[in-house]
N, C-alpha and C positions, 0 to 999 in steps of 0.2 A: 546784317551784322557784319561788323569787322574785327580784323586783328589788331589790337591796339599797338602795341610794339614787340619789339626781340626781330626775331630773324622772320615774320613773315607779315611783320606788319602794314596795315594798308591793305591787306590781304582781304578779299568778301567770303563771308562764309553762307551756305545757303541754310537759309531759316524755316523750321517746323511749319507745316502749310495748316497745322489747326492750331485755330487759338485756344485749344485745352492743355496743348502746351506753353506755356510762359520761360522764355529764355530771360538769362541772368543780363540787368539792362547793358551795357559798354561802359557807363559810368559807375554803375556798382564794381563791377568785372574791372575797371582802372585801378577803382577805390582797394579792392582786394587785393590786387598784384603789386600796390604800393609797399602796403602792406606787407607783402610775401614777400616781398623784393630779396631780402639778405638769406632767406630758405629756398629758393628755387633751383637755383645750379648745380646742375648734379642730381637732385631731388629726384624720386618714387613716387607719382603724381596719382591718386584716384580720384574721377569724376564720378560720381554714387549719384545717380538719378540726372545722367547725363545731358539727353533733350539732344540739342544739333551737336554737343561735345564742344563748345566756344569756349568754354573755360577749362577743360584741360587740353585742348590746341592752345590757345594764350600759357599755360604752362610752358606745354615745349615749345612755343616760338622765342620764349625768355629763359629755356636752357636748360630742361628740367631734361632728364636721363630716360623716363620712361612715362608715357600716362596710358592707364588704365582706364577705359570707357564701359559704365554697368547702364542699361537702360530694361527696362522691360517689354518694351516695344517692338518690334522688329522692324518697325518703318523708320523709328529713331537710330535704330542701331546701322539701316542701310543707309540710312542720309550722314551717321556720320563717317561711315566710311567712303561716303563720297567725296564729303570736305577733306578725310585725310590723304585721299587720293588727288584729289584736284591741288594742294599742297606738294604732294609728291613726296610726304613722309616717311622713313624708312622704318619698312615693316618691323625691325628689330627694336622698336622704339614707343610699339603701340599695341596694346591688345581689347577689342573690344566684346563683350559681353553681354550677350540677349536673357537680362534675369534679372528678378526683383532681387530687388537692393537686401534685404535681409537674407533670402538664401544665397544669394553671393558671398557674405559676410558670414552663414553658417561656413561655407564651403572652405573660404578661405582659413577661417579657424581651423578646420578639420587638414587641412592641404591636401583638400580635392578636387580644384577646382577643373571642371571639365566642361569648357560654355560651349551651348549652341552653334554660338554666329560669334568665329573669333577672325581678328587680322592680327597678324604676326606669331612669332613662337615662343617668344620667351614667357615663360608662370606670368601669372599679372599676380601671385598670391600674395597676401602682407610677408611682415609689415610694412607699410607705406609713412613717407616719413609727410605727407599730404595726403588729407581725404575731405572733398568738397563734396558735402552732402544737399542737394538742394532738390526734396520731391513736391510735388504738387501743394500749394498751399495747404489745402484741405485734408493735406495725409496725418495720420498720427503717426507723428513722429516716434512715439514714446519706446514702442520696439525696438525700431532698429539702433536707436540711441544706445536703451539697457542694455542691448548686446552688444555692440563696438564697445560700453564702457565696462561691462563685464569681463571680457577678453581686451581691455586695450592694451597689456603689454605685446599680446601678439597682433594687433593691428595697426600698431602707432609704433614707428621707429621710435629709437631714445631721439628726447628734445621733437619731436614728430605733433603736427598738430591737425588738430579738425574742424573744421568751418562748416558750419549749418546755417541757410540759407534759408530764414524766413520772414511771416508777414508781422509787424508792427505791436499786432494785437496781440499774436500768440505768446505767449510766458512759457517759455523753455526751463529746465530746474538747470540750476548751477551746477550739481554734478551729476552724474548719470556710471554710477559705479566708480573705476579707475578713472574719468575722466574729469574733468573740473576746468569748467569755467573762468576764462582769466579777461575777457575783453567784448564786449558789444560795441557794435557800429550799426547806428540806424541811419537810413538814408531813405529819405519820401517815404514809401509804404512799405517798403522793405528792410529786415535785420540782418545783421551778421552777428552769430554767436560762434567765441574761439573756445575751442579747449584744448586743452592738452593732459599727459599725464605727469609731468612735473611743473607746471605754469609756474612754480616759484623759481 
């Protein structure tokens, strides 16, 4: 995998060694940051079911203020601190987290977040005015959704939006509490679902 553009683009990043992991393709991951382009600068970046962390590293190589890395793994969580080390990213820039994605998102609600396996100091806690949610095909999604859109004024900045990352077949609902649906992008076997909580 590569860094598509921003400041460390061209850049290789080292990729998950089992294929149980599925990273988001370079061409999806273009397709998205096109996308994001006019919300990133400055931006409060979370990667929710991170894998090697390629898409919130392409975040901050295009200017984003902070990204937060959630994985459950610990092998994912040490490989992506490899890549933000081999980068040479500054610590105050990044925090990464060894926890399922929904107790992350209990914790954050609550403001307790206290992870495992972190790099950097600063809360990674919301709201995030970005949150890229992409776990294993085969996950039900349907919880951690109900609860980010439960609670989405505390986890989505104002104008803050969220991107779920799936496969083709699956039929995501159009809202999921405070969240709602404003845009799909399908590309090959893969979806992008936007929501936010003012999408008008």
């Amino acid at each position: 995998m590569r860094i598509i553009a921003g400041k460390y683009r061209g850049r290789k990043l080292k990729s998950p060694p089992s294929l149980q992991t599925r990273p988001t393709s370079d061409r999806l991951r273009e397709t998205l940051f096109n996308i994001l382009s006019p919300r990133i600068e400055g931006a409060r970046f979370l990667d929710l079911c991170a894998g090697s962390g390629a898409v919130g590293i392409e975040a901050l190589s295009r200017g984003a203020a902070h990204a937060t890395f959630v994985d459950r793994s610990r092998k994912m969580c040490a490989l992506i601190e490899t890549n933000l080390k081999a980068l040479a990213i500054r610590d105050d820039a990044v925090f990464v987290v060894n926890s399922e994605a929904q107790a992350f998102m209990c914790k954050c609600a609550k403001k307790e977040t206290k992870p495992s396996l972190t790099v950097g100091l600063l809360p990674c806690c919301a709201p995030f005015d970005i949150i890229f949610f992409d776990p294993p095909y085969s996950t039900d999604y349907q919880a951690v959704l109900d609860y980010i859109g439960e609670h989405a004024t505390r986890m989505l900045a104002e104008g803050g939006v969220m991107i779920v990352e799936h496969h083709r077949k699956k039929d995501l609902k159009e809202d999921f509490g405070g969240l709602k649906r404003y845009r799909i992008l399908k590309q090959g076997d893969s979806c992008l679902s936007f929501y936010g909580t003012d999408p008008e």
